[in-house]
Gaussian input, Z-matrix of N, CA and C with variables (Angstrom, degrees):
# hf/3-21g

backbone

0 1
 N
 C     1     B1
 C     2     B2     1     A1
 N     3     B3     2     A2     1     D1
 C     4     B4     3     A3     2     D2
 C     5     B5     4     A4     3     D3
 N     6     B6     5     A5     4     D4
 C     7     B7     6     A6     5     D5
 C     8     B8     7     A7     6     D6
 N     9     B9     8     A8     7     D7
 C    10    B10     9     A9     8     D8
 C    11    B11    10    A10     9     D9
 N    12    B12    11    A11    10    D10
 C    13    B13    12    A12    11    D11
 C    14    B14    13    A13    12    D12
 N    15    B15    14    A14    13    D13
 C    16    B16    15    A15    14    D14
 C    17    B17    16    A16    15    D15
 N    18    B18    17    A17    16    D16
 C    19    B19    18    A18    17    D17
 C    20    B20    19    A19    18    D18
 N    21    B21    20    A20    19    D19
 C    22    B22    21    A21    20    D20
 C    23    B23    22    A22    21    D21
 N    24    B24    23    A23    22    D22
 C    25    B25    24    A24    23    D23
 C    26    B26    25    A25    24    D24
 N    27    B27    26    A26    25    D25
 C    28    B28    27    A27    26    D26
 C    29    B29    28    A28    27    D27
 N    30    B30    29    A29    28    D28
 C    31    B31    30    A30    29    D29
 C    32    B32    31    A31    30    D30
 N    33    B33    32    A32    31    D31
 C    34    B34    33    A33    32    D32
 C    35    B35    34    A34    33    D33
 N    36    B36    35    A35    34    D34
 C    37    B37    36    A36    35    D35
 C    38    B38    37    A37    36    D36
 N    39    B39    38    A38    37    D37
 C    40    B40    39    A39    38    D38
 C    41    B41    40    A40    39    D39
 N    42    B42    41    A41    40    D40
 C    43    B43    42    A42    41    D41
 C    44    B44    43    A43    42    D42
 N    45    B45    44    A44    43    D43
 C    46    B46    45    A45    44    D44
 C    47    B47    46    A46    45    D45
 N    48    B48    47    A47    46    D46
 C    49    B49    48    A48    47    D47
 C    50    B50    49    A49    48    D48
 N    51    B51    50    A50    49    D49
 C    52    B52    51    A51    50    D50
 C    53    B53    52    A52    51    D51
 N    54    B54    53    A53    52    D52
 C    55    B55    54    A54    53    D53
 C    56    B56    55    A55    54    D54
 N    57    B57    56    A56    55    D55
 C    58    B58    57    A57    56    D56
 C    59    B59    58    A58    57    D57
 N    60    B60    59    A59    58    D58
 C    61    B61    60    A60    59    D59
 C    62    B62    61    A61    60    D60
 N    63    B63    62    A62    61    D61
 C    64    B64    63    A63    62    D62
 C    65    B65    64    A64    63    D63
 N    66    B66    65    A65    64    D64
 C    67    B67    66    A66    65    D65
 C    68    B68    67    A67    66    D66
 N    69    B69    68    A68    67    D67
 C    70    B70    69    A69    68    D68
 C    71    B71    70    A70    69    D69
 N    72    B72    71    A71    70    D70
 C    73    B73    72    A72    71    D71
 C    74    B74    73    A73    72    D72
 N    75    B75    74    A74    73    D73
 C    76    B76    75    A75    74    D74
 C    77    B77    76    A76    75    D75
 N    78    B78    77    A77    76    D76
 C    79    B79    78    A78    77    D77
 C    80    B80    79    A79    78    D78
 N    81    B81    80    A80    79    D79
 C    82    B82    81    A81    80    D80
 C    83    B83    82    A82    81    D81
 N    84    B84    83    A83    82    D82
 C    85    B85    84    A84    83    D83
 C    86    B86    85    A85    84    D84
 N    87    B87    86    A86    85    D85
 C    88    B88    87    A87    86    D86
 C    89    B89    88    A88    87    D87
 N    90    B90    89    A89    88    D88
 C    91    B91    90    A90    89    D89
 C    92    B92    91    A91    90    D90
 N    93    B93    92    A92    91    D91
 C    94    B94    93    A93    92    D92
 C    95    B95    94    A94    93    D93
 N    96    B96    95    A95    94    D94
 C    97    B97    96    A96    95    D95
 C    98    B98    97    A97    96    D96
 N    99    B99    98    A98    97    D97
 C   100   B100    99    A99    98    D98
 C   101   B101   100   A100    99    D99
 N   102   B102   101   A101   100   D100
 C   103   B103   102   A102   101   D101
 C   104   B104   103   A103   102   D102
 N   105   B105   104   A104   103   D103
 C   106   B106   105   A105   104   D104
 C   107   B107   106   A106   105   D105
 N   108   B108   107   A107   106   D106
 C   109   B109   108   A108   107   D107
 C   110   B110   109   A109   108   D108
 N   111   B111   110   A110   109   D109
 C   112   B112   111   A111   110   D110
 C   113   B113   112   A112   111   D111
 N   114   B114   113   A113   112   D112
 C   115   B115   114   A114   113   D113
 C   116   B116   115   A115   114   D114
 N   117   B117   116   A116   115   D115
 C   118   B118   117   A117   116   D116
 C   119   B119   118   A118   117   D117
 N   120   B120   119   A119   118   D118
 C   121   B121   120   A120   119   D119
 C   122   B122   121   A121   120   D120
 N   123   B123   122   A122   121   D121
 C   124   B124   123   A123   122   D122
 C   125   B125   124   A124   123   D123
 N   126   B126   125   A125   124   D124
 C   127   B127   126   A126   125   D125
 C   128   B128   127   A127   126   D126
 N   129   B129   128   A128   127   D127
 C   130   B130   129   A129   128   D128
 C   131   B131   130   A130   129   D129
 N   132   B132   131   A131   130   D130
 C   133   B133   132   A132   131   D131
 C   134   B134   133   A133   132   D132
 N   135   B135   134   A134   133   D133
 C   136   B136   135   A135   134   D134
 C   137   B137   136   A136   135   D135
 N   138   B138   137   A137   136   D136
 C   139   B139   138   A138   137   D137
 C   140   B140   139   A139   138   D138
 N   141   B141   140   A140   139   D139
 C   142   B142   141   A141   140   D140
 C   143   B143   142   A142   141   D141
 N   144   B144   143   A143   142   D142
 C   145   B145   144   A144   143   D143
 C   146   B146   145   A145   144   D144
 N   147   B147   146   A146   145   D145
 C   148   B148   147   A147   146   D146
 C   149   B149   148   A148   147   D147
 N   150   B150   149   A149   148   D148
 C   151   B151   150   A150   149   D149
 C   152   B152   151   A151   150   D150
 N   153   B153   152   A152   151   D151
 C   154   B154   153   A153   152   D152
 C   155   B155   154   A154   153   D153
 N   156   B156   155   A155   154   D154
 C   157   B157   156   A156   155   D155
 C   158   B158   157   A157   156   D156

   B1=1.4468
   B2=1.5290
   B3=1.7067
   B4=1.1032
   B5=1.7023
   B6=1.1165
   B7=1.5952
   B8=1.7832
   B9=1.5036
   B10=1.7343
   B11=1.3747
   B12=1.6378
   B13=1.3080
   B14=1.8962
   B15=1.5180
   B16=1.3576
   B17=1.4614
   B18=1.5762
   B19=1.9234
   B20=1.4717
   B21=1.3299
   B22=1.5655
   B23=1.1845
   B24=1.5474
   B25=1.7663
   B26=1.5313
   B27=1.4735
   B28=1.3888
   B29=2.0079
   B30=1.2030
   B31=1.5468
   B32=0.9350
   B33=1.4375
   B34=1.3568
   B35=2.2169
   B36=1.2304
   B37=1.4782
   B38=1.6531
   B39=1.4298
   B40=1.7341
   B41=1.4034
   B42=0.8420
   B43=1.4424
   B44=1.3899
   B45=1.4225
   B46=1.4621
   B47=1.6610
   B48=1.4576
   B49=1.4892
   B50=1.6022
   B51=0.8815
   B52=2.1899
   B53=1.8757
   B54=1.1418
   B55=1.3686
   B56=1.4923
   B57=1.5442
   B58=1.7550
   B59=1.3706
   B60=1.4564
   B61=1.4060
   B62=2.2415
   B63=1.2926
   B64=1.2016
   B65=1.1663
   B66=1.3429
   B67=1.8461
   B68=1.5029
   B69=0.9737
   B70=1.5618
   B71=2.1659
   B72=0.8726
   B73=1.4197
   B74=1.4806
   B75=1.5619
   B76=1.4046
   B77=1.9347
   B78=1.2792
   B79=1.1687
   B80=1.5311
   B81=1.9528
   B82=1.2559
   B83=1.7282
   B84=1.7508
   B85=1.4255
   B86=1.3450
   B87=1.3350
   B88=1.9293
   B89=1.4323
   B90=1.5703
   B91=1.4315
   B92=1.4888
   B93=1.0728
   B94=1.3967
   B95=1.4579
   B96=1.5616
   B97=1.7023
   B98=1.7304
   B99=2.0063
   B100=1.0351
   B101=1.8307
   B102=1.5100
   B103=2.1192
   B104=1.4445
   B105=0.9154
   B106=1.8828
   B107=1.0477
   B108=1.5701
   B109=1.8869
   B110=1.7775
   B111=1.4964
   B112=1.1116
   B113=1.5796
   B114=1.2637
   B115=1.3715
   B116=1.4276
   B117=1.1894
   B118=1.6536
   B119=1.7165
   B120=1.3888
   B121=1.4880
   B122=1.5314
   B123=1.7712
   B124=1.5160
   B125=1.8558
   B126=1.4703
   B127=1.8880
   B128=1.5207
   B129=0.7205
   B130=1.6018
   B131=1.4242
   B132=1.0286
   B133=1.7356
   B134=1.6272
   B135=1.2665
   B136=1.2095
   B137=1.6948
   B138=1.7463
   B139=1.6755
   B140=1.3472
   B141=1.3666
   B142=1.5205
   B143=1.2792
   B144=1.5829
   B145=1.2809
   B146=1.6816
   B147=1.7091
   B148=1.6243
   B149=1.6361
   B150=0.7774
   B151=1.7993
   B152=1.2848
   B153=1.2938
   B154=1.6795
   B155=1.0341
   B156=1.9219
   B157=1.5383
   B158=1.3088
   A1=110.82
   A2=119.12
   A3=100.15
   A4=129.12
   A5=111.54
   A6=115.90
   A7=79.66
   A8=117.43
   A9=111.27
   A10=84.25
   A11=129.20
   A12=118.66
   A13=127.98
   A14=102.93
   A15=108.84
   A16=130.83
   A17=122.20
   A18=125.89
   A19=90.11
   A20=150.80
   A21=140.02
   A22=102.83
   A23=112.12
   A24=145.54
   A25=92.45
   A26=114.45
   A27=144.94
   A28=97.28
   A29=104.82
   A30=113.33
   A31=96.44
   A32=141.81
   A33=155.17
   A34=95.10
   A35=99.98
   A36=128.90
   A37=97.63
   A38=103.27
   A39=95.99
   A40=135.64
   A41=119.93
   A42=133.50
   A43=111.83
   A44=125.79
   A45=132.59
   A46=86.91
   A47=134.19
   A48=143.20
   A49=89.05
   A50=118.06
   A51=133.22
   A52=91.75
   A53=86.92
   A54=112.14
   A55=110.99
   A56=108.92
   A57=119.94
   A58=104.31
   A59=131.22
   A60=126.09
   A61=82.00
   A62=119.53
   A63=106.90
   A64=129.77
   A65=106.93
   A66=122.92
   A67=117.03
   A68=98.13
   A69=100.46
   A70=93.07
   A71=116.40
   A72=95.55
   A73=111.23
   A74=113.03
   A75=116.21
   A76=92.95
   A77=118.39
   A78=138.34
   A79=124.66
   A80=107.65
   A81=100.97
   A82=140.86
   A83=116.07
   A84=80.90
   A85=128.54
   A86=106.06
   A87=121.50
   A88=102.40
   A89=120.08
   A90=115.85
   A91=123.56
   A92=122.24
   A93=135.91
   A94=104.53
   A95=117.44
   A96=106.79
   A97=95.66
   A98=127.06
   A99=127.03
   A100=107.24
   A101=101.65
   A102=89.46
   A103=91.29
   A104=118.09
   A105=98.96
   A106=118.82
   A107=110.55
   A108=112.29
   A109=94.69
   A110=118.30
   A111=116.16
   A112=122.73
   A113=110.14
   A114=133.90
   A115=108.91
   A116=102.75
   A117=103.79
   A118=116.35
   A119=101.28
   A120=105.55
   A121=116.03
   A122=93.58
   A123=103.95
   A124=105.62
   A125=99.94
   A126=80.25
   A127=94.90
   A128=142.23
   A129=141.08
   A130=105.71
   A131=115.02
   A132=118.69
   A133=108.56
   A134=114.36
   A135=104.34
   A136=116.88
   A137=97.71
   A138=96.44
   A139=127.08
   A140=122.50
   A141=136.76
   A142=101.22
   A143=118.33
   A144=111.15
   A145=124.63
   A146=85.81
   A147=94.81
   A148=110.80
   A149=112.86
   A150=112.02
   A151=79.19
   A152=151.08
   A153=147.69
   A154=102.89
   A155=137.36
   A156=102.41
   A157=128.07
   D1=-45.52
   D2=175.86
   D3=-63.21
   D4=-4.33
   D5=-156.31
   D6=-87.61
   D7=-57.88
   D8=-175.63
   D9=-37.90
   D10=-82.84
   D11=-138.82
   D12=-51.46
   D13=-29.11
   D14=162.24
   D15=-81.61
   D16=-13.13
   D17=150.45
   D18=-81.43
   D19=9.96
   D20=153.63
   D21=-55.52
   D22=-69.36
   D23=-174.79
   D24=-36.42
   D25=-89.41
   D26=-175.27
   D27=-17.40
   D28=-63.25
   D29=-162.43
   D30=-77.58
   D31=-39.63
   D32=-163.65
   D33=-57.51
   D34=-73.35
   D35=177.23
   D36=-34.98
   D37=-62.26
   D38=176.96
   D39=-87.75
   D40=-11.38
   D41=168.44
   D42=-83.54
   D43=-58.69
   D44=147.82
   D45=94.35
   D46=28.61
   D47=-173.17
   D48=-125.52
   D49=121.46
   D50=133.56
   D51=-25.76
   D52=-90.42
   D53=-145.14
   D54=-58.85
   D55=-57.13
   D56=159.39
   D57=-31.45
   D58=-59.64
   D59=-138.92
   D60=-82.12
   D61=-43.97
   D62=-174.61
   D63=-63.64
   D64=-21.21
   D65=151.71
   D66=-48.27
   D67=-49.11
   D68=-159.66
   D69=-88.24
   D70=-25.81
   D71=168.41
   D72=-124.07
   D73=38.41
   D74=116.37
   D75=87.12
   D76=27.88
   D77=163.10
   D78=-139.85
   D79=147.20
   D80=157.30
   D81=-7.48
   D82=124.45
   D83=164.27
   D84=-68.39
   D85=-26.35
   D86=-176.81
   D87=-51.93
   D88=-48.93
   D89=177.49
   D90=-82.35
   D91=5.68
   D92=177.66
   D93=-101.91
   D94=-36.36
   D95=-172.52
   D96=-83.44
   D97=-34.66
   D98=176.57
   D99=-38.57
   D100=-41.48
   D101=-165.24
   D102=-90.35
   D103=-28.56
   D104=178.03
   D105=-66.74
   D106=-18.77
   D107=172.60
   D108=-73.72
   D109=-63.59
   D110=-165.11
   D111=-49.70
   D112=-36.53
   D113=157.44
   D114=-38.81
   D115=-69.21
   D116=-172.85
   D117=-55.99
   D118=-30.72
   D119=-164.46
   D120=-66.41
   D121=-32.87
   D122=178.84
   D123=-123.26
   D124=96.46
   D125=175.17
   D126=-109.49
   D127=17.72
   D128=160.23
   D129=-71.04
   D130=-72.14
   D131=176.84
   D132=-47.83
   D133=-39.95
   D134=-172.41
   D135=-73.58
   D136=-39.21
   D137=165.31
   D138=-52.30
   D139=-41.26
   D140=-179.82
   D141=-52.15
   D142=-51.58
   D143=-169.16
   D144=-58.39
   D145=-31.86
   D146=178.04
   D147=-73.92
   D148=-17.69
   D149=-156.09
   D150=-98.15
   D151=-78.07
   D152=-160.67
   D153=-62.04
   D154=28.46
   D155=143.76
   D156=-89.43

């Protein structure tokens, strides 16, 4: 899960669209801006997750 949430970031950055970027990975925008909030709130946890595989 964390690896989706950081190509979230990644696509997010280049596309620079809400809504485009939730198209393109095939979700809500409402649920796509929800994990980028959640994302944002915690990027510590989310780094750990990446680094401890």
């Amino acid at each position: 899960m964390a690896i989706k949430w950081l190509e979230d970031f990644i696509t997010l950055s280049r596309v620079q669209s809400f809504s485009r970027v939730a198209e393109e990975r095939h979700v809500t925008q409402s649920a796509f801006s929800r994990r980028i909030r959640k994302t944002a709130e915690r990027p510590f946890v989310i780094f750990s997750k990446v680094v401890h595989r």
